[in-house]
C-alpha positions in Angstrom: 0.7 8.8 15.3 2.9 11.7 17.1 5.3 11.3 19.5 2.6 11.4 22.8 0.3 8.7 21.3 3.0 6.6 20.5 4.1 6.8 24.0 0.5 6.3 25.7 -0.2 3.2 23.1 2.9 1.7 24.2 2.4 2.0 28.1 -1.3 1.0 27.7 0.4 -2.1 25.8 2.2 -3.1 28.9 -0.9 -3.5 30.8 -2.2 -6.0 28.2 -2.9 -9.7 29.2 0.6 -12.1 28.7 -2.0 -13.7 25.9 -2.7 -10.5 24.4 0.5 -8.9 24.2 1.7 -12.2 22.6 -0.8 -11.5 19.9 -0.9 -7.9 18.9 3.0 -8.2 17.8 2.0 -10.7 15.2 -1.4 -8.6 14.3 1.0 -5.5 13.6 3.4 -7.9 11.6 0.9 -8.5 9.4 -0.7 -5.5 8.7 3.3 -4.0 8.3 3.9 -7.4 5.6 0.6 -6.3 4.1 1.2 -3.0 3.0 5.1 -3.1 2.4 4.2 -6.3 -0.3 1.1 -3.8 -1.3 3.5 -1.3 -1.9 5.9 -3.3 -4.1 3.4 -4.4 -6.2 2.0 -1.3 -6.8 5.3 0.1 -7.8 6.0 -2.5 -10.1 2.5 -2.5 -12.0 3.2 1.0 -12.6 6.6 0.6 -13.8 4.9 -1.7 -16.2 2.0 0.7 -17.3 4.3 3.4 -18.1 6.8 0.8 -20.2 3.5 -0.3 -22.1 2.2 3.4 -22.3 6.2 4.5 -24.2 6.6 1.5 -26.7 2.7 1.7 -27.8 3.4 5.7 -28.1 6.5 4.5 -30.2 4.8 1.9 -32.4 1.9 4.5 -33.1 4.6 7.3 -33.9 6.7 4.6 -36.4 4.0 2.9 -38.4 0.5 4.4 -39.5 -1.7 2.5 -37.6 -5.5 2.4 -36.5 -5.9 1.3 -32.8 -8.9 -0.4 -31.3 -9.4 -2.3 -28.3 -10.6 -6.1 -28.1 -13.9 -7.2 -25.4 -10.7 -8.0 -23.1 -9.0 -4.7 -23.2 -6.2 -6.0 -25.2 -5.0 -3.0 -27.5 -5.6 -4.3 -31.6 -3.4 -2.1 -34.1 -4.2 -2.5 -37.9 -2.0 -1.1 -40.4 -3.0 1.5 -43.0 -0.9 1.5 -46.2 -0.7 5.0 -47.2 -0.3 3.4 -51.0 -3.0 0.4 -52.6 -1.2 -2.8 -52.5 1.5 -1.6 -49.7 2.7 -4.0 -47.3 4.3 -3.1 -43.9 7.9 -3.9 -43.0 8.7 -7.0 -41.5 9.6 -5.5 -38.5 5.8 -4.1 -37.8 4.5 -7.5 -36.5 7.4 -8.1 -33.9 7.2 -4.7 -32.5 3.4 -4.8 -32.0 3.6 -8.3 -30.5 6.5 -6.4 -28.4 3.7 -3.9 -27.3 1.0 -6.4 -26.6 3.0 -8.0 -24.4 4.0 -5.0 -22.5 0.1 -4.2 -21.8 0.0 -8.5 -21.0 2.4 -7.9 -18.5 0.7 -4.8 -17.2 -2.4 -6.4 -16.2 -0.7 -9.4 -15.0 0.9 -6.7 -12.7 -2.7 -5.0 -12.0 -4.1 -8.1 -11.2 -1.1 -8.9 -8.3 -1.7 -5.7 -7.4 -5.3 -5.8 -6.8 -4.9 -9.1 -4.7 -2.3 -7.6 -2.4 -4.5 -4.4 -1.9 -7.3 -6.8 -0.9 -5.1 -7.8 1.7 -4.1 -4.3 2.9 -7.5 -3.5 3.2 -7.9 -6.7 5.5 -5.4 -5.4 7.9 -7.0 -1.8 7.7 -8.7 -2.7 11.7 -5.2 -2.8 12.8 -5.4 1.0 13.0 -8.4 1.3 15.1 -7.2 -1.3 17.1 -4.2 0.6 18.7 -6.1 3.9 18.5 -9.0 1.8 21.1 -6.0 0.9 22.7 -4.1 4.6 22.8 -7.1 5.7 24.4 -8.3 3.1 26.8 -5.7 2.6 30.0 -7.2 -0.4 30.7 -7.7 -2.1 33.6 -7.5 -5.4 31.3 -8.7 -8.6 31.7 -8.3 -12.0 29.2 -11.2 -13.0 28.2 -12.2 -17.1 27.5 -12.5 -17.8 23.7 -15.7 -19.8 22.5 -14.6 -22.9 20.7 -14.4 -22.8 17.0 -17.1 -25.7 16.1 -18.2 -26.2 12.6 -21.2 -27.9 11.5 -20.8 -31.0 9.1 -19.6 -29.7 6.2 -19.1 -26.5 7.0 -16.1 -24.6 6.6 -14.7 -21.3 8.9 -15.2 -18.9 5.7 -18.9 -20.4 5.9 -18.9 -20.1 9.8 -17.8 -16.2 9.6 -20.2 -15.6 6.7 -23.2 -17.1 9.1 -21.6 -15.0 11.8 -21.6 -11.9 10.1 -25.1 -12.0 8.4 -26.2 -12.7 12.3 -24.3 -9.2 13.4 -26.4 -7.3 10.7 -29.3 -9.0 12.1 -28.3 -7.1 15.1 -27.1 -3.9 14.1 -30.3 -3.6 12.6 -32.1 -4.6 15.9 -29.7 -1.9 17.9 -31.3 0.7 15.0 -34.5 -0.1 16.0 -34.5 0.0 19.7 -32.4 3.3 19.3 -35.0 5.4 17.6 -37.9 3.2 19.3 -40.7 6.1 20.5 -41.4 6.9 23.3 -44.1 5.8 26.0 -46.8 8.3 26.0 -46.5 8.9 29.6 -43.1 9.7 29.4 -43.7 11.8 26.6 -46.8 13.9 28.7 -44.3 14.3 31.9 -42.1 16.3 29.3 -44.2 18.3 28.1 -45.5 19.4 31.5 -42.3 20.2 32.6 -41.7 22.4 29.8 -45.5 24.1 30.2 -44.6 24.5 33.8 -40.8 26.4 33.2 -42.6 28.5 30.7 -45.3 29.3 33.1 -43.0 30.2 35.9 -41.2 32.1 33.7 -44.5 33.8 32.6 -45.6 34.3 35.9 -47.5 38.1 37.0 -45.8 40.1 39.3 -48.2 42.0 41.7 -46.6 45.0 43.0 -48.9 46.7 45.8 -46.4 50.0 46.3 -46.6 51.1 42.7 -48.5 54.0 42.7 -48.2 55.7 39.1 -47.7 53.0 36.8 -49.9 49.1 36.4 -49.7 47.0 39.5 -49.8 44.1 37.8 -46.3 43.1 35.4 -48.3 42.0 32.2 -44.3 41.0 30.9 -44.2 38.4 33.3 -40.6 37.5 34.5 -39.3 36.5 31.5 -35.7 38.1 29.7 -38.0 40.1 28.0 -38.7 42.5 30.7 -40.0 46.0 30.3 -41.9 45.1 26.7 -45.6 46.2 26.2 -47.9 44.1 26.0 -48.0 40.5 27.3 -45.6 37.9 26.7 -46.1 34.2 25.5 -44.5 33.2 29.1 -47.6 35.0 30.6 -50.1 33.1 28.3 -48.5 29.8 29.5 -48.9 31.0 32.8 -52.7 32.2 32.6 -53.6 28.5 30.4 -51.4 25.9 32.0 -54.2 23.7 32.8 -55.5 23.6 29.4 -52.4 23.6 28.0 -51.3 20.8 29.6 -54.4 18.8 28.9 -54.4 19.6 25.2 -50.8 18.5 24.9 -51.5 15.4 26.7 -54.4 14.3 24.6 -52.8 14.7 21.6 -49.8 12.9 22.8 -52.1 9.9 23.2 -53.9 10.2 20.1 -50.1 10.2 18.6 -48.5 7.7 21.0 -47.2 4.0 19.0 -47.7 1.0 20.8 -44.3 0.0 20.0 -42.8 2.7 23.0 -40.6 1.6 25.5 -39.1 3.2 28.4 -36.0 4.6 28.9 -35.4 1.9 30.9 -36.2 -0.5 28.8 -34.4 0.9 26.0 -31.3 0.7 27.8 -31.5 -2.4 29.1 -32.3 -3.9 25.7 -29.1 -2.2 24.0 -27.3 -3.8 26.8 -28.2 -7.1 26.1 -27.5 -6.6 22.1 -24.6 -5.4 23.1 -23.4 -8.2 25.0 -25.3 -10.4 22.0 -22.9 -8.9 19.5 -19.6 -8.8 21.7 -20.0 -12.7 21.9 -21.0 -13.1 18.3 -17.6 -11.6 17.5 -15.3 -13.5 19.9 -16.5 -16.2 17.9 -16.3 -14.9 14.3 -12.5 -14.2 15.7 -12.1 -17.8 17.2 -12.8 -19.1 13.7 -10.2 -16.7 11.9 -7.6 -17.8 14.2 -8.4 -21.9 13.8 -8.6 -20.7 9.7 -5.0 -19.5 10.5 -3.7 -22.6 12.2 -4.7 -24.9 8.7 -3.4 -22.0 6.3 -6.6 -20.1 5.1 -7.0 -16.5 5.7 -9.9 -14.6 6.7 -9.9 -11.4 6.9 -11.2 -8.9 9.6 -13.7 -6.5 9.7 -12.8 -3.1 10.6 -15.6 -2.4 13.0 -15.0 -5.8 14.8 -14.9 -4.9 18.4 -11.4 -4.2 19.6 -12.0 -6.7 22.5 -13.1 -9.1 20.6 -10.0 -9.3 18.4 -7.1 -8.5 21.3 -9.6 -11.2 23.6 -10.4 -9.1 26.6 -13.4 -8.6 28.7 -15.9 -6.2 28.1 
């Protein structure tokens, strides 16, 4: 984030709700903890993979060894004797045990890895939170958080989970209405409007001075002026009627009786819309009460930014 954004974020900040600005210190906190203990962990797992990568180079280079690899990925080195009845030195087995346990303590190192990167990723939102926040000046309001109830049994991972399979229930409802067709009506009032700009485009010019030349501008009054012949604006022009009545039948013939309006349309992405925005204000009061008895739960990062800083819509 340049110099500018940082500035914008940080007076848009100051606008934030007391309960709010509270909040997003200890969201950025986190993320920051997150990807600093990411970072250490990488670095150490690949200090490890490159100590594991020189002594199994220098075992291979000492002894004359065949290497194979166990179901677990454990490295397994044989000896070859280059003469019948040879035995290797004493010192092979403690130097291979030596390299095994460099590639042991590798993948312990992968695996701590892997779990702090899980948890990067789970502050990844934090990013599109202040960007939403960068650009949107506000006027902000706090918004009242739904209560965290659990059924019996239930837990706030299992709460979230419900939660979430709910908001793809709802995504996929927002697909639909979105590319819903059209009413055939609305369709047919289209289309005349583009028969009728073609056809005044098309339209003949009579002119009753002309003496030398046609009377009558077969060319129509199109861009195309001046070409022989007449132009498909003029056809339009000459047909409307039929036109029109062609196109509208088979617009019917076409027409699903799943169409809504524009209206309607927009009125029923509203309501999801206001559907989902509630759904997540609770998935986020059940990660905070997670929080409060030491379980964390992760955030998506399309959760809606007023869901998670708890302002209205």
């Amino acid at each position: 984030m340049n110099h500018v954004d940082q500035e914008r974020l940080e007076a848009h900040a100051k606008g934030l709700p007391l309960q709010t600005r509270r909040k997003l210190p200890a969201l950025i906190d986190a993320s920051v903890d997150a990807m600093t203990a990411f970072g250490g962990a990488n670095d150490t797992a690949r200090e490890a993979h490159t100590a594991y990568i020189d002594s199994r180079l220098r075992f291979i280079n000492r002894w004359n060894v065949e290497e194979a690899q166990a179901p677990t990925g454990e490295p397994i080195f044989t000896y070859v004797p280059a003469r019948r009845n040879e035995v290797p030195e004493f010192r092979f087995e403690s130097e291979r045990e030596g390299v095994i346990e460099k590639w042991q303590v590798w993948q312990r190192r992968k695996r701590a890895r892997d779990k702090a990167d899980v948890v990067r990723a789970g502050n990844e939102y934090l990013q599109d939170i202040l960007g939403w926040l960068r650009d949107n000046p506000g006027p902000f309001k706090s918004a009242a958080m739904p209560p965290a109830k659990l059924g019996k049994g239930q837990t706030h991972h299992q709460a979230v989970e419900d939660i979430r399979e709910r908001l793809i229930r709802i995504d996929e409802k927002v697909a639909a209405t979105e590319y819903a067709p059209t009413p055939a009506e609305d369709l047919i009032a289209r289309a005349h409007a583009a028969v009728d700009d073609l056809a005044h485009r098309g339209k003949v010019h009579i002119y009753t001075n002309n003496r030398d030349g046609s009377p009558v501008n077969l060319s129509g009054s199109g861009r195309l002026t001046g070409v022989t012949g007449i132009l498909p604006e003029t056809l339009v022009w000459l047909l409307a009627d039929e036109i029109k009545a062609s196109v509208s039948a088979k617009i019917r013939e076409v027409a699903s009786k799943d169409a809504i309006s524009d209206f309607d349309r927009a009125a029923e992405l509203s309501a999801l819309a206001a559907d989902k925005l509630a759904l997540e204000r609770l998935e986020e009061a059940h990660i905070l009460a997670a929080a409060e008895i030491g379980q964390i739960i992760h955030r998506r990062r399309e959760a809606n930014p007023r869901a998670i800083l708890e302002l209205e819509a």
